[in-house]
DSSP file (Angstrom, degrees, kcal/mol; ACC not computed):
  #  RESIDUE AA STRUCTURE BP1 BP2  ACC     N-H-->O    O-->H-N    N-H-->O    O-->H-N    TCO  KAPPA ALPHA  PHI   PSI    X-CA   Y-CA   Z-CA
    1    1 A X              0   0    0      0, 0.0     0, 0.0     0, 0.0     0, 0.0   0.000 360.0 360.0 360.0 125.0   87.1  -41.2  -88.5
    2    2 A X        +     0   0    0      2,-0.0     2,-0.2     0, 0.0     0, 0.0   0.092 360.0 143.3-102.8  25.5   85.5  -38.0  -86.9
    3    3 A X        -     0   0    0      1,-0.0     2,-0.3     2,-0.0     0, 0.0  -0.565  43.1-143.1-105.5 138.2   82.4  -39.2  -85.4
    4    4 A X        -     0   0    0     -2,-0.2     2,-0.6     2,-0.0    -2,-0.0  -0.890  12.8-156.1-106.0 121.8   81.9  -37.2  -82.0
    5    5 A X        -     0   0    0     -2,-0.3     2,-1.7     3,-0.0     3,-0.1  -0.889   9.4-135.2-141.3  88.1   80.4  -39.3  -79.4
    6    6 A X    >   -     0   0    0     -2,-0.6     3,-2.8     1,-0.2     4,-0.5  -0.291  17.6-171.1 -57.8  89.8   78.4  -37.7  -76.4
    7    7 A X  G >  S+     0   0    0     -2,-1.7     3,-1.2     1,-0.4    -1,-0.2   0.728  73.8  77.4 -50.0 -33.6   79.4  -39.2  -73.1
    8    8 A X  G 3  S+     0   0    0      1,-0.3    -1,-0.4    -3,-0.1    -2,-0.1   0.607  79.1  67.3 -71.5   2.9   77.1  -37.8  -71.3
    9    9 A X  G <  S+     0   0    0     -3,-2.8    -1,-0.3     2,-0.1    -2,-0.2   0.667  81.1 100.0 -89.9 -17.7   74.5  -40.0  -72.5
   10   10 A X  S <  S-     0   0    0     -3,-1.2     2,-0.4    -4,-0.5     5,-0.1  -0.405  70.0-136.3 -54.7 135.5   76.2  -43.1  -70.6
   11   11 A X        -     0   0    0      1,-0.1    -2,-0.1     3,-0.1    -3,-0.0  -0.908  16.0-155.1 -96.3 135.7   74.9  -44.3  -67.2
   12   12 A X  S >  S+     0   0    0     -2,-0.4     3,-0.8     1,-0.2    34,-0.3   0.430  91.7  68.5 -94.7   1.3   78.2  -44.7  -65.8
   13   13 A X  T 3  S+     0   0    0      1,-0.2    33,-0.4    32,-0.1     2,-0.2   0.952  98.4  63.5 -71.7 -47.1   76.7  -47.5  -63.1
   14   14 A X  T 3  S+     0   0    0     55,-0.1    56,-3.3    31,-0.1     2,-0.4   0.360  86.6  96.0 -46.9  -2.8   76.5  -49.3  -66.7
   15   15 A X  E <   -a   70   0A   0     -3,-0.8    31,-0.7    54,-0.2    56,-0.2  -0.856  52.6-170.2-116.1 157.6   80.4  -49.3  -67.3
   16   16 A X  E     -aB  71  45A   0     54,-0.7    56,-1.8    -2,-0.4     2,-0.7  -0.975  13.2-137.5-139.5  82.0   82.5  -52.0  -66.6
   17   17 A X  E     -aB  72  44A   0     27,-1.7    27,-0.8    54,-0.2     2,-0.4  -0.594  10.7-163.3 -82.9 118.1   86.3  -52.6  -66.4
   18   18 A X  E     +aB  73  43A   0     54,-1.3    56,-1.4    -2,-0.7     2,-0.3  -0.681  20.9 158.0-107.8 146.2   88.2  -55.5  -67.7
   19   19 A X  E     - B   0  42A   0     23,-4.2    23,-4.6    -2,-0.4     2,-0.4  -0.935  32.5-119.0-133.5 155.2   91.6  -56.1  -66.7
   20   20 A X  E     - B   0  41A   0     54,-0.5     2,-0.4    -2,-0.3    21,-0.2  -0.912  27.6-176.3-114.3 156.1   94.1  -58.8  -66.4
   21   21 A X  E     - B   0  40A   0     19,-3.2    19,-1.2    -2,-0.4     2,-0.6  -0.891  26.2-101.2-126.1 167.5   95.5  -59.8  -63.8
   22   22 A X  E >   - B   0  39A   0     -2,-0.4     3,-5.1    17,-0.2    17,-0.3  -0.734  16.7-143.5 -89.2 108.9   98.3  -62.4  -62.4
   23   23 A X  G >  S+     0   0    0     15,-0.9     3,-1.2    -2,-0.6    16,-0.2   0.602 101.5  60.3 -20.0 -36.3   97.2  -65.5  -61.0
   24   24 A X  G 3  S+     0   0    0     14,-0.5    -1,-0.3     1,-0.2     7,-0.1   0.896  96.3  58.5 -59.1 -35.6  100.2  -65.0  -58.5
   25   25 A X  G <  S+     0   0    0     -3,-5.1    -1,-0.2     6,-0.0     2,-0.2   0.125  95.1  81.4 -97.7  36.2   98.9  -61.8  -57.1
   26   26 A X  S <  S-     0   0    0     -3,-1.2     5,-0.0     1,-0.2     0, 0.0  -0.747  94.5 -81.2-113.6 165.8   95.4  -63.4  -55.9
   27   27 A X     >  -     0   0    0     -2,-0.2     4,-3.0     1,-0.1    -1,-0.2  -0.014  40.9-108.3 -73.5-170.6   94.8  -65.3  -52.9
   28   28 A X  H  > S+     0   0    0      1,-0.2     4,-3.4     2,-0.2    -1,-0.1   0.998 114.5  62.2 -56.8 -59.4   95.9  -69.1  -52.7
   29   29 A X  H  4 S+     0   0    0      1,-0.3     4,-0.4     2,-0.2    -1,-0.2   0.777 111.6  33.4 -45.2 -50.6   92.1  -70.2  -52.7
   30   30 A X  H  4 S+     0   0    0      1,-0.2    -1,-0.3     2,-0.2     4,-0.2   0.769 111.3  65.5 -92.7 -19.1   91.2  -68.8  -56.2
   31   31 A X  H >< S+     0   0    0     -4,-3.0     3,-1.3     1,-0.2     4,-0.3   0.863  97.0  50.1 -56.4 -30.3   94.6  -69.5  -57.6
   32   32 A X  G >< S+     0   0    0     -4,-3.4     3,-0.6     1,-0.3    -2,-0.2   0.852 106.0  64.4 -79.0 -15.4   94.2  -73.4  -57.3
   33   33 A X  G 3  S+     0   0    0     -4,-0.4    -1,-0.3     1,-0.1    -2,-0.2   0.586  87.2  85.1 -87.9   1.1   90.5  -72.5  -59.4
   34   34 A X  G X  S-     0   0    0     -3,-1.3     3,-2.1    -4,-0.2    -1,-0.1   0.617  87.0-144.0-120.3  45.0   92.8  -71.4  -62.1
   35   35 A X  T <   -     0   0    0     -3,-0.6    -3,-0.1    -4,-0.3    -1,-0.1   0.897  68.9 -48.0  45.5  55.1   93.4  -74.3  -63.8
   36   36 A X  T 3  S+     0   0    0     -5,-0.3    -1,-0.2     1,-0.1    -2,-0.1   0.175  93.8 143.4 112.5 -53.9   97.0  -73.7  -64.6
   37   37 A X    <   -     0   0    0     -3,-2.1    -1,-0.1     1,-0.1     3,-0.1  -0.276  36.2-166.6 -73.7 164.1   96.6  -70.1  -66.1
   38   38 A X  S    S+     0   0    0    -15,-0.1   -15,-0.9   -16,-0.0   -14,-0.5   0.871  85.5  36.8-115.4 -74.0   99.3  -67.3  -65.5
   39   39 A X  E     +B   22   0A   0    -17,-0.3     2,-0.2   -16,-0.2   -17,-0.2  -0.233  66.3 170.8 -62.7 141.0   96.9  -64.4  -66.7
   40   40 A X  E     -B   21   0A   0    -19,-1.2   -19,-3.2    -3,-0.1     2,-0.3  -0.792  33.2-119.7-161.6 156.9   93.1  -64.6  -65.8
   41   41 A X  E     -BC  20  54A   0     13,-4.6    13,-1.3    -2,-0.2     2,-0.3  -0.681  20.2-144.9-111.7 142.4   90.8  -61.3  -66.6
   42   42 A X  E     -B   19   0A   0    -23,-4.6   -23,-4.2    -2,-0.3     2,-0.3  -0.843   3.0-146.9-105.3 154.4   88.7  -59.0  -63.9
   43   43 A X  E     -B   18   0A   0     -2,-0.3     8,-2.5   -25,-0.2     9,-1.5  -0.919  25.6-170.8-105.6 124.0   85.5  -57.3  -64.4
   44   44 A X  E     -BD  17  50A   0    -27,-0.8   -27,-1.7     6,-0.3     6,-0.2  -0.920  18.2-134.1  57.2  94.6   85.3  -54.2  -62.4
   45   45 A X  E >   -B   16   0A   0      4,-0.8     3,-2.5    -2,-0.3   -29,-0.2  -0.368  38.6-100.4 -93.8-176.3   82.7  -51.7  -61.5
   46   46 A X  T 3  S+     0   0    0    -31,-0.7    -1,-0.1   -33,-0.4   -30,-0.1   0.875 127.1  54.6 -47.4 -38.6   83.2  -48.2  -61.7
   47   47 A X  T 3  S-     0   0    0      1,-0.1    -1,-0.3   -34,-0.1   -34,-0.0   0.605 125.7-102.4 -75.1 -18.3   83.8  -47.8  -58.3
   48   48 A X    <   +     0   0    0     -3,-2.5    -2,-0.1     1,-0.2     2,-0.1   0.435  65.5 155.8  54.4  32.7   86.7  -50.7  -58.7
   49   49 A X        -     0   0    0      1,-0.0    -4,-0.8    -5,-0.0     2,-0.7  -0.263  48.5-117.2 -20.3 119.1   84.8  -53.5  -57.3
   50   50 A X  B     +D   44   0A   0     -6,-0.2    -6,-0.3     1,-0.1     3,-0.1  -0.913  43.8 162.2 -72.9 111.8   85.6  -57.0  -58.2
   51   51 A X        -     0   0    0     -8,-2.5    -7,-0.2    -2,-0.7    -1,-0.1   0.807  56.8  -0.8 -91.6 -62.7   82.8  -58.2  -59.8
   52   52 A X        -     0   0    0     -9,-1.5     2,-0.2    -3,-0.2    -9,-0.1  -0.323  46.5-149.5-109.8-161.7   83.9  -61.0  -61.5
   53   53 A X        +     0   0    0    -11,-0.1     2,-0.3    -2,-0.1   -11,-0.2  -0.675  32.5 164.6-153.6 132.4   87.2  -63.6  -62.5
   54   54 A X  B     -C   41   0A   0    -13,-1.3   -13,-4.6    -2,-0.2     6,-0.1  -0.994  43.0-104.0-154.6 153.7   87.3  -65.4  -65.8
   55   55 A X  S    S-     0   0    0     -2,-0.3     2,-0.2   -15,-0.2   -16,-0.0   0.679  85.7  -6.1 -19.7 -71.4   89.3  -67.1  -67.9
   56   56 A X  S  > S-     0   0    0    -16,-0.1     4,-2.6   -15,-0.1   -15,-0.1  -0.703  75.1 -96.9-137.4-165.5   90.3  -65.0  -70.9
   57   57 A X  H  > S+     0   0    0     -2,-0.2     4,-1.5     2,-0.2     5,-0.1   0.758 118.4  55.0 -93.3 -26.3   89.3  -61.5  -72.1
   58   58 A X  H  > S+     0   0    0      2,-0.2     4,-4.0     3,-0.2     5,-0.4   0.950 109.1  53.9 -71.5 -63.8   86.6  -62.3  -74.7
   59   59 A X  H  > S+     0   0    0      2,-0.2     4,-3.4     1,-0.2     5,-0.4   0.971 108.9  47.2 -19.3 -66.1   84.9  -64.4  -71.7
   60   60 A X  H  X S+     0   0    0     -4,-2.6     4,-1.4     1,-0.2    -2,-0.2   0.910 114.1  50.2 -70.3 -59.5   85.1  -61.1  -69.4
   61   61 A X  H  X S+     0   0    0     -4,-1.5     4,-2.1     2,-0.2     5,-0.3   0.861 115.6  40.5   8.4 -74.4   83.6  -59.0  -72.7
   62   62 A X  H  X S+     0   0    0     -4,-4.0     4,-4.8     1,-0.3     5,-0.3   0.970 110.5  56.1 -57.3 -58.1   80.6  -61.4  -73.2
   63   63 A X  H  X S+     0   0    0     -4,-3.4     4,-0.9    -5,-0.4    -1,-0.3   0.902 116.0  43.5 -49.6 -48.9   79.9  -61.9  -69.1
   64   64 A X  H ><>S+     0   0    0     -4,-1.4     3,-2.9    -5,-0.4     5,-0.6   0.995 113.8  49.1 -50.9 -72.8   79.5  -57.8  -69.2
   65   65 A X  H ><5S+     0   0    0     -4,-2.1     3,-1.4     1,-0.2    -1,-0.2   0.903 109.5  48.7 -24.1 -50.5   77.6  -57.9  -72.2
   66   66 A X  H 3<5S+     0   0    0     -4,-4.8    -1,-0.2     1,-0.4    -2,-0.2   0.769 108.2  53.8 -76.4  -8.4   75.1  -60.6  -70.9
   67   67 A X  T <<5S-     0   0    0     -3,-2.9    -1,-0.4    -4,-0.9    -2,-0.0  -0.766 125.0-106.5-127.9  61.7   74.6  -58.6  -67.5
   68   68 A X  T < 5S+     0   0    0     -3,-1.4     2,-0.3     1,-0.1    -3,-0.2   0.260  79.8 137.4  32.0  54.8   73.6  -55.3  -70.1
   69   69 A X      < -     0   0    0     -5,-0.6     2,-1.1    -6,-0.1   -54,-0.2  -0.887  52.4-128.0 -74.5 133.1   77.2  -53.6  -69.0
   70   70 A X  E     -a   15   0A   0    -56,-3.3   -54,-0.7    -2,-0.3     2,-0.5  -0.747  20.4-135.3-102.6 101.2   79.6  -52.0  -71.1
   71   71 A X  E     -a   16   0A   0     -2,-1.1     2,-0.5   -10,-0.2   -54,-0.2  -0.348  12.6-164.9 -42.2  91.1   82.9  -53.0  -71.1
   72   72 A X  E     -a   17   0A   0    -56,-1.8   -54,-1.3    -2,-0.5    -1,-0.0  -0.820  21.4-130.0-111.5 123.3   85.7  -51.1  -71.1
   73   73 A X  E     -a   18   0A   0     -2,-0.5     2,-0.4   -56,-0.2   -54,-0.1   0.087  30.4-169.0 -13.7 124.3   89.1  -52.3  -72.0
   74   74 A X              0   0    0    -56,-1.4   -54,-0.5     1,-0.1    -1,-0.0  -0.984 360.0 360.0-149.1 131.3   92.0  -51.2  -68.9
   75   75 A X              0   0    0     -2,-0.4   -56,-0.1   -56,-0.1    -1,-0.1   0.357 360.0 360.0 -63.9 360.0   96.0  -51.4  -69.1
């Protein structure tokens, strides 16, 4: 694929980063909301805000989507 993709047309308030992170390294209070899980995914603004916490990674995808964000994927 060669398709060339102009960045500059992106509002970058409009991007979004999802990450996961480990339930261990949050405080106590939102570990005991996570039911269990090891892994739970952040949302992110550019700025690297915590916007959100959810479950799995498709979840943190959708929740961007549905608040007209774009998601971007982070290691």
């Amino acid at each position: 694929m060669n398709t060339q993709f102009d960045f500059k047309k992106l509002d970058a308030d409009k991007i979004v980063y999802v990450r996961q992170v480990a339930v261990a390294d949050l405080p106590e209070d939102v570990q005991d909301q996570a039911m269990g899980s090891e892994h739970i995914y952040a949302v992110h603004s550019a700025d690297g805000a915590r916007l959100a916490l959810v479950k799995d990674r498709s979840m943190a995808f959708a929740l961007a989507r549905q608040n007209d964000f774009a998601p971007v994927n982070v290691h």
